[in-house]
C-alpha positions as semicolon CSV with decimal commas, in nm:
position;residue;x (nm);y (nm);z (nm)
1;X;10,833;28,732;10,671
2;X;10,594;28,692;10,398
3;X;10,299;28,572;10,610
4;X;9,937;28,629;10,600
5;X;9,816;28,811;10,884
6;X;9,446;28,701;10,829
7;X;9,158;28,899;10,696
8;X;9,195;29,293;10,667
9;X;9,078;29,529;10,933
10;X;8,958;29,771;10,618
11;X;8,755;29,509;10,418
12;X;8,496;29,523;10,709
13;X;8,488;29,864;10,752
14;X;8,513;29,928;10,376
15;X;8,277;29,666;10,196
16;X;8,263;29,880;9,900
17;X;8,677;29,928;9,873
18;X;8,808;29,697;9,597
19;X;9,152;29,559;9,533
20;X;9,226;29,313;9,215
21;X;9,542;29,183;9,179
22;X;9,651;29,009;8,835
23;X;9,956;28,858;8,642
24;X;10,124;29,134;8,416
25;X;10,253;29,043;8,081
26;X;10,530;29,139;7,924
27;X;10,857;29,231;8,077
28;X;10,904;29,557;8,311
29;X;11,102;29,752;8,456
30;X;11,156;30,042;8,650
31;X;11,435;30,331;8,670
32;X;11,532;30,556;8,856
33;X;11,795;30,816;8,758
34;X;11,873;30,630;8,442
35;X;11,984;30,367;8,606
36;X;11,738;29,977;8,599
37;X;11,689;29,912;8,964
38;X;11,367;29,672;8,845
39;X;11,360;29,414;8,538
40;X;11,104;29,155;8,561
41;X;10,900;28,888;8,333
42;X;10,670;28,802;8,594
43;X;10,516;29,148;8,753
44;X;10,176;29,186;8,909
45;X;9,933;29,480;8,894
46;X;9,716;29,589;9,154
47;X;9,409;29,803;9,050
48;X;9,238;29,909;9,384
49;X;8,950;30,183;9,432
50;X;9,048;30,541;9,424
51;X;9,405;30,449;9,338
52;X;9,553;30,431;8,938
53;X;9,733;30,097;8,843
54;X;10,071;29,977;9,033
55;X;10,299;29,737;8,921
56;X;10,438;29,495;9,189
57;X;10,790;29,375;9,071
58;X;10,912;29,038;9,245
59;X;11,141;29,119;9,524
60;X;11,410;28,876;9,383
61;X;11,372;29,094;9,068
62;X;11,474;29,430;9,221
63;X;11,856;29,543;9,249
64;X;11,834;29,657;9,648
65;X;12,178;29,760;9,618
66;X;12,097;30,060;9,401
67;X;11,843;30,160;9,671
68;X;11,888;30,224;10,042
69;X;11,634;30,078;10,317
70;X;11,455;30,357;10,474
71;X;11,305;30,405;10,842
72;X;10,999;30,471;10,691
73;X;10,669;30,287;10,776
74;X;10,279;30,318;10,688
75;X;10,004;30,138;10,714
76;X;9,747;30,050;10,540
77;X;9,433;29,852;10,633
78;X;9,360;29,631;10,318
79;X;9,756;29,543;10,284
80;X;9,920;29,549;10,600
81;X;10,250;29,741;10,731
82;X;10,478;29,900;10,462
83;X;10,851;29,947;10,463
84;X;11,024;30,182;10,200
85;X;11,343;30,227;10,013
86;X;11,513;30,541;9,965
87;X;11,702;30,702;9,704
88;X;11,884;31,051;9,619
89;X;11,604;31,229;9,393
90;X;11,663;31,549;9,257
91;X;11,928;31,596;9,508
92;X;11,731;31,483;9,831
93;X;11,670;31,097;9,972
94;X;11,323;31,010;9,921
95;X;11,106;30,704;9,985
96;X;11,127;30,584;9,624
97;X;10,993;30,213;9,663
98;X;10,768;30,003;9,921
99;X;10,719;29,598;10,043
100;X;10,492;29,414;10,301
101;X;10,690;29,203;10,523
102;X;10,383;29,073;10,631
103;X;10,020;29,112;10,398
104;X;9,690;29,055;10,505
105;X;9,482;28,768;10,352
106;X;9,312;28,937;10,050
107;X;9,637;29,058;9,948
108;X;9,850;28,788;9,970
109;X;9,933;28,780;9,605
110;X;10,203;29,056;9,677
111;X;10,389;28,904;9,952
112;X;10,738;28,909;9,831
113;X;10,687;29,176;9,613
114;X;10,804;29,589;9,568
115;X;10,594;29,857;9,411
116;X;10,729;30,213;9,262
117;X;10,671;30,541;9,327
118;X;10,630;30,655;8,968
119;X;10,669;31,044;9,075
120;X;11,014;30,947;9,121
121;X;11,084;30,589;8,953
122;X;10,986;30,524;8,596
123;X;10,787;30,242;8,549
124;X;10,709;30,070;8,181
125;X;10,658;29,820;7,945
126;X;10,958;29,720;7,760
127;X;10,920;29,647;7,384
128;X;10,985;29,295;7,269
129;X;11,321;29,280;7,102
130;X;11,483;29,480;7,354
């Protein structure tokens, strides 16, 4: 779990496809029906072409209890295979979260890490002091 699974089948075939990955300060976190199911000094965000801003939130960081695993998988050829978890949105369980098991070489900076859906999770900045 965790591993690198060598260079990316996309970078080849995508030269011109960019990914940047980069410590996020400040502490996060995301929610999801009102309820924190992310809270985290020591997030990531991953700025890749044709895609806005995610925020990675360590895994260890991330209450998996509030969310359910899902059967869910993509891939994706810069990052590897995804695997989702659900929760009840707006009345209906939806894939509200994803993880790499395993991340391809360019990307390993988010092994071990879980990015939002922010159409259904909020994700922010929380104010110092709070």
């Amino acid at each position: 779990m965790n591993t690198s699974l060598g260079p990316s089948p996309g970078a080849n075939r995508y030269p011109e496809h960019r990914i940047s990955i980069e410590p996020n300060p400040g502490r996060w976190q995301a929610t999801l029906n009102g309820r924190v199911v992310a809270d985290s000094t020591g997030t990531l965000a991953l700025d890749e072409s044709r895609f806005g801003r995610v925020i990675y939130f360590p895994a260890a960081d991330v209450l998996t209890g509030e969310l359910l695993r899902s059967d869910s998988r993509t891939t994706c050829p810069f990052k590897g295979e995804a695997r989702y978890y659900a929760a009840e949105v707006d009345g209906k369980v939806r894939d509200v979260a994803w993880f790499y098991p395993d991340v391809y070489a360019e990307v390993a900076g988010i092994a071990g890490y879980v990015g939002f859906y922010t159409e259904h999770v909020h994700v922010g900045q929380v104010a110092s002091g709070e």
